[in-house]
N, C-alpha and C positions, 0 to 999 in steps of 0.2 A: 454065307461066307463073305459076299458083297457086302453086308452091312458089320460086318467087324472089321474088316479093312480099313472102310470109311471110318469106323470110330477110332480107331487107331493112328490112323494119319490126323484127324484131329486134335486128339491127345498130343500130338508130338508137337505138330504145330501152334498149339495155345500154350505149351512148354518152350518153346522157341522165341514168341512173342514176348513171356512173362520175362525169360533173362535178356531179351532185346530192353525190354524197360526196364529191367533191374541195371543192368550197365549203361543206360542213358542217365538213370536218377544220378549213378556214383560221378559219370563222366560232367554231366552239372554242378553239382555238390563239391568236386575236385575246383571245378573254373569259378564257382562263386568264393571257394576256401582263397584261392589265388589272387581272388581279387579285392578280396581283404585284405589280402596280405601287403597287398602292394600299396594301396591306400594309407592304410596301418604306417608302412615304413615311408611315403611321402609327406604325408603331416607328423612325422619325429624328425624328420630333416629338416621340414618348414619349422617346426619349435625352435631345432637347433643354427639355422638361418635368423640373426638381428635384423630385424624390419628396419629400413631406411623410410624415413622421412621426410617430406620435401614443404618448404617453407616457401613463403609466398615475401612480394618486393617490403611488403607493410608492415615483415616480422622480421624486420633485422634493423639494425644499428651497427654504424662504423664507431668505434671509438676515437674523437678528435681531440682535440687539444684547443680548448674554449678558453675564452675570459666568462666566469663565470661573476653576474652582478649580484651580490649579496643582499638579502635586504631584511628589516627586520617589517614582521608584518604587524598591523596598527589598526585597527576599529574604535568607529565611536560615531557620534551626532555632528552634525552641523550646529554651531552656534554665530546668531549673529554676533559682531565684534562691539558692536553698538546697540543697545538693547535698552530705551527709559521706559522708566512704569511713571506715569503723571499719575501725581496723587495731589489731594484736596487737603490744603497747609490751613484753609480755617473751615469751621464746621456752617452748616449752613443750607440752603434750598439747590439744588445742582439745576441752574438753567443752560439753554444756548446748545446744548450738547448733539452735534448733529453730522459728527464724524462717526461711521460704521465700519466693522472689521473690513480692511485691503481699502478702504480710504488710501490716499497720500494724503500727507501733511509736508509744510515748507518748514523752515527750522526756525522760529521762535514766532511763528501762527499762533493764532486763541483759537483756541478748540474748545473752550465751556467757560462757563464761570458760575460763578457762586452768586447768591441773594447778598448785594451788597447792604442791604438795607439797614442790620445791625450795625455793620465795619461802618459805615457813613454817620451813623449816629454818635460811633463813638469816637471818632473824628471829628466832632462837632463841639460833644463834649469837651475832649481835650483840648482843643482849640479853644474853648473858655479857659479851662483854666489853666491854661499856660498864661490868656489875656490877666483873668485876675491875679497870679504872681507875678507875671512884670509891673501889674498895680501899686502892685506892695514892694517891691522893689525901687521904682519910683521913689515910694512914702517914704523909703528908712532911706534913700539917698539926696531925699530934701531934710528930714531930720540929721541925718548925720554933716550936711552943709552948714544947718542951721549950729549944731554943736558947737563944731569947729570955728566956728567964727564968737560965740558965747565964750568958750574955753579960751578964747584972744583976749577977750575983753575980760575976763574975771567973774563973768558974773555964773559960772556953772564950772562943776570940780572936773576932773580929769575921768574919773569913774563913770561921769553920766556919760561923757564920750565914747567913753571902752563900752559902756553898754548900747549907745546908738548903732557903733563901728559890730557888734555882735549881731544887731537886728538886722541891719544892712547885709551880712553875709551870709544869715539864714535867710532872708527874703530871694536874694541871688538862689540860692540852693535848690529854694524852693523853682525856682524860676525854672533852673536848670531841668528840677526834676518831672516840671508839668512838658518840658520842651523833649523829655524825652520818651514820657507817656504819649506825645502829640506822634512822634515818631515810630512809636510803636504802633499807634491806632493806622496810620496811612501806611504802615506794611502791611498790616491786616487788609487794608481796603484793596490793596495791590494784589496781594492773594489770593483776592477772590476772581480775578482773572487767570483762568489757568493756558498756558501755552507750551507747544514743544520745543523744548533745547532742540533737537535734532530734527533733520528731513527724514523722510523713510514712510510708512504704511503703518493701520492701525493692526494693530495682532490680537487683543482685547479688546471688551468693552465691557466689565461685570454692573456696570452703574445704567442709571436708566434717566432722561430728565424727570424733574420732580421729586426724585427720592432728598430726602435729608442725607448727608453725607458729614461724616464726624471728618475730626483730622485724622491725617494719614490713608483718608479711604483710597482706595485705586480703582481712579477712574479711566485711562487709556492706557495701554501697555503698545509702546511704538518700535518697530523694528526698520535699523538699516540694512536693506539688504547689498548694500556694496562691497561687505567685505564679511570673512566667514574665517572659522577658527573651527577646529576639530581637537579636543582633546580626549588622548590616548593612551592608556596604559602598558608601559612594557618593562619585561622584565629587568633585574639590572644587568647580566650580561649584555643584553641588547640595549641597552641606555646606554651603557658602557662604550661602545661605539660609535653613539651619534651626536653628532652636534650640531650647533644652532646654524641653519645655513645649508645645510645639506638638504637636496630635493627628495621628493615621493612623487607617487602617482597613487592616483585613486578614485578606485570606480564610487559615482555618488547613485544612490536608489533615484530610479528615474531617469537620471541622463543617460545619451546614448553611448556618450563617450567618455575616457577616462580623462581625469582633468591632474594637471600639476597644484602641488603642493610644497611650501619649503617650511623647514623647522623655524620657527618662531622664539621658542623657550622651552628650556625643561627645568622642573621642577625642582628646586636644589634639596628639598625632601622625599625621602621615600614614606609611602603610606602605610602607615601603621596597622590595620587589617591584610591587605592582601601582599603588601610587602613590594610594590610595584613603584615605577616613578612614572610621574605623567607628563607627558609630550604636547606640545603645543604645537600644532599644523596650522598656516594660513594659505589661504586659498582665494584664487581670485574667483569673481564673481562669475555666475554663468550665468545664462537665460535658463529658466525653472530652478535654477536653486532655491532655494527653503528653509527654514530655520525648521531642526527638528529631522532631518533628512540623513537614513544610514549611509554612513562611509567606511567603505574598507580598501585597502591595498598595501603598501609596504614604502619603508624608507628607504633610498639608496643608502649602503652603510658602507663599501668599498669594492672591490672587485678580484676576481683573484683567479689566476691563470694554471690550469692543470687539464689533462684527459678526464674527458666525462662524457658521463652516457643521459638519456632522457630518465627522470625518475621509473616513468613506463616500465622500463628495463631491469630495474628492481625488484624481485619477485622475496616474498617477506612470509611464503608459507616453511620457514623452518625457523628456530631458534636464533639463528644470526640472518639477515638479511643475505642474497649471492646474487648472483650471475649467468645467465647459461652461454656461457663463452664457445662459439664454433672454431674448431682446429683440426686443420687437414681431414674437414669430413667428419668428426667425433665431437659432440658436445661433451663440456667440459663444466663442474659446476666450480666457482672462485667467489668464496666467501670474501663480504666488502666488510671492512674496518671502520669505526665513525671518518669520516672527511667531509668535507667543508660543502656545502650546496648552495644552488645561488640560480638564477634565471638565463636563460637565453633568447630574446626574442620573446619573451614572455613566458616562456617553456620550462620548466622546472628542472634543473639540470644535479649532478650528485656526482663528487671527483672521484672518479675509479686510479685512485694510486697504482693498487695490483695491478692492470691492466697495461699495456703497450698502444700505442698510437697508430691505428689504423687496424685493430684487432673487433674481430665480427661477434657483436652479440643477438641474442634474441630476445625480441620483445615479449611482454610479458601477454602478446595476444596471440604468441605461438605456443601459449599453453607450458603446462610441466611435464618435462623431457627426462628422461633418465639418463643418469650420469654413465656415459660411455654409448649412447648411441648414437647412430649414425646418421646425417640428416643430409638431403642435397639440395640444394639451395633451385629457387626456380629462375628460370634463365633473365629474367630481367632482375632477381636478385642477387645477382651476383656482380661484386664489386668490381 
């Protein structure tokens, strides 16, 4: 009887136990249901909440009211303005030559010459016979004396005279023409001293002493470096604008700093291939300029007074170039129309017409914003 009791009371109690766990599992399973739920409905309110934005002092622009300098921009070489190639005007042995590339030279220095040995000879030559036609000249100007004075007295016709007075100015002729062979040979002799028109440094040297050198060969190519030219190609709008006299600046390869330029000449042609006119830039001299050295920067071409923003501020990923204009907390996006662009302090600037004066844009390194969000500015950037 004792031991059915006890099993009894068991049974009851492991029945008791089983719905104690069975209403613990639901009572769980209800509070984890719940707490999904709640979840669930806090991230649909956060979806339907627009995240606010906060920009930093680096991403924003006031829109001002700038003089914007216009400029058209200009690339090309440095050339020197003065530039001789010494070439060898008679042919012959090249002695003396003992100027090497970045030598100076003074402006009408010998810098080589030539085997005068031929040019002297033939100089020698002429020199005779120039002597032997004034010989002959002489002769027909004692026969033709002698004539004239026969033709007085009767004893010889007028004809023998005409014909002495003929010898006598072919002898002249002759004379002339040995005096001008003689003149020829001592240009020669003169040429074979070569020297430079200009001061300046050698740039060249393709000849070597000893070589035989024809005429025309090039034997020193000499550069002045005191004064430099830059020619540029630009379009004719932009030609169209500039003239002679108006300044540039322009960074040269190598120096540390940008140097001025003014327009010199333009081209009263345009070039037939690329359709461009070219620009003459003079430049004063710097320390390490160079003949051969890239130059690029821009020509002042006028200036011109409107609201503008840093190009920066231009953001060019859609079909028309915009804006992301901040207003009352809401970015805004304000497609830009072509206008007029031009520098600030070296800074690239672009006229925002649309725009008001003293209206807040963002830079293009606060990223792309969607149109109608909300962004709050961080306390040092705010205007």
């Amino acid at each position: 009887m004792t031991t059915s009791r006890l099993r009894k009371t068991l049974y009851w109690a492991l029945a008791g136990l089983a719905v104690a766990a069975l209403a613990l599992g639901v009572v769980r399973a209800l509070h984890k249901r719940s707490a999904q739920a709640a979840q669930a409905s806090a991230a649909a309110q956060a979806l339907q909440t627009a995240p606010v934005y906060e920009v930093a002092a680096r991403d924003v622009f006031t829109v001002r009211r700038l003089a914007l300098q216009q400029t058209a921009e200009v690339s090309g070489s440095l050339v020197a303005v003065q530039t001789v190639a010494i070439k060898a005007r008679v042919a012959g042995e090249l002695q003396g030559l003992t100027k090497r590339e970045g030598d100076s030279v003074a402006a009408n220095e010998v810098v080589a010459r030539i085997d005068p040995t031929e040019p002297q000879a033939r100089v020698r030559q002429a020199e005779q016979q120039a002597e032997s036609a004034l010989a002959q000249v002489r002769i027909a100007q004692r026969n033709q004396n002698n004539n004239q004075a026969l033709v007085q007295q009767g004893f010889i016709s007028a004809t023998a005279l005409d014909t002495s007075q003929a010898n006598l100015a072919a002898a002249e002729a002759n004379h002339r023409a040995a005096m001008a062979a003689l003149d020829i040979a001592r240009k020669s002799l003169a040429d074979t001293v070569l020297r430079s028109p200009i001061a300046g440094q050698i740039a060249a040297r393709p000849v070597r002493n000893g070589e035989r050198v024809g005429v025309d060969t090039r034997v020193l190519e000499v550069v002045d470096l005191s004064a430099f030219e830059v020619e540029a190609a630009l379009s004719p709008a932009d030609a169209a604008r500039i003239a002679p006299g108006q300044g540039a600046r322009l960074v040269v390869e190598g120096l540390p700093e940008p140097v001025n330029a003014t327009v010199a000449r333009i081209n009263p042609s345009v070039q037939a291939g690329s359709r461009s006119v070219l620009v003459y830039l003079r430049l004063t001299a710097q320390p390490g300029m160079r003949q051969g050295l890239f130059a690029r920067g821009g020509i002042v071409a006028g200036t011109v007074e409107a609201p503008a923003v840093p190009v920066s501020a231009i953001r060019n990923d859609r079909p028309e170039p915009y804006v992301q204009v901040l207003r009352d907390g809401v970015v805004k996006h304000v497609g830009l129309a072509p206008a007029p662009t031009g520098s600030v302090d070296g800074v690239p600037h672009q006229a925002v017409p649309a725009l008001a004066e003293g209206d807040t844009v963002l830079a293009a390194t606060a990223g792309a914003i969607r149109d109608g969000t909300r962004v709050k500015l961080a306390a040092a950037a705010k205007p």
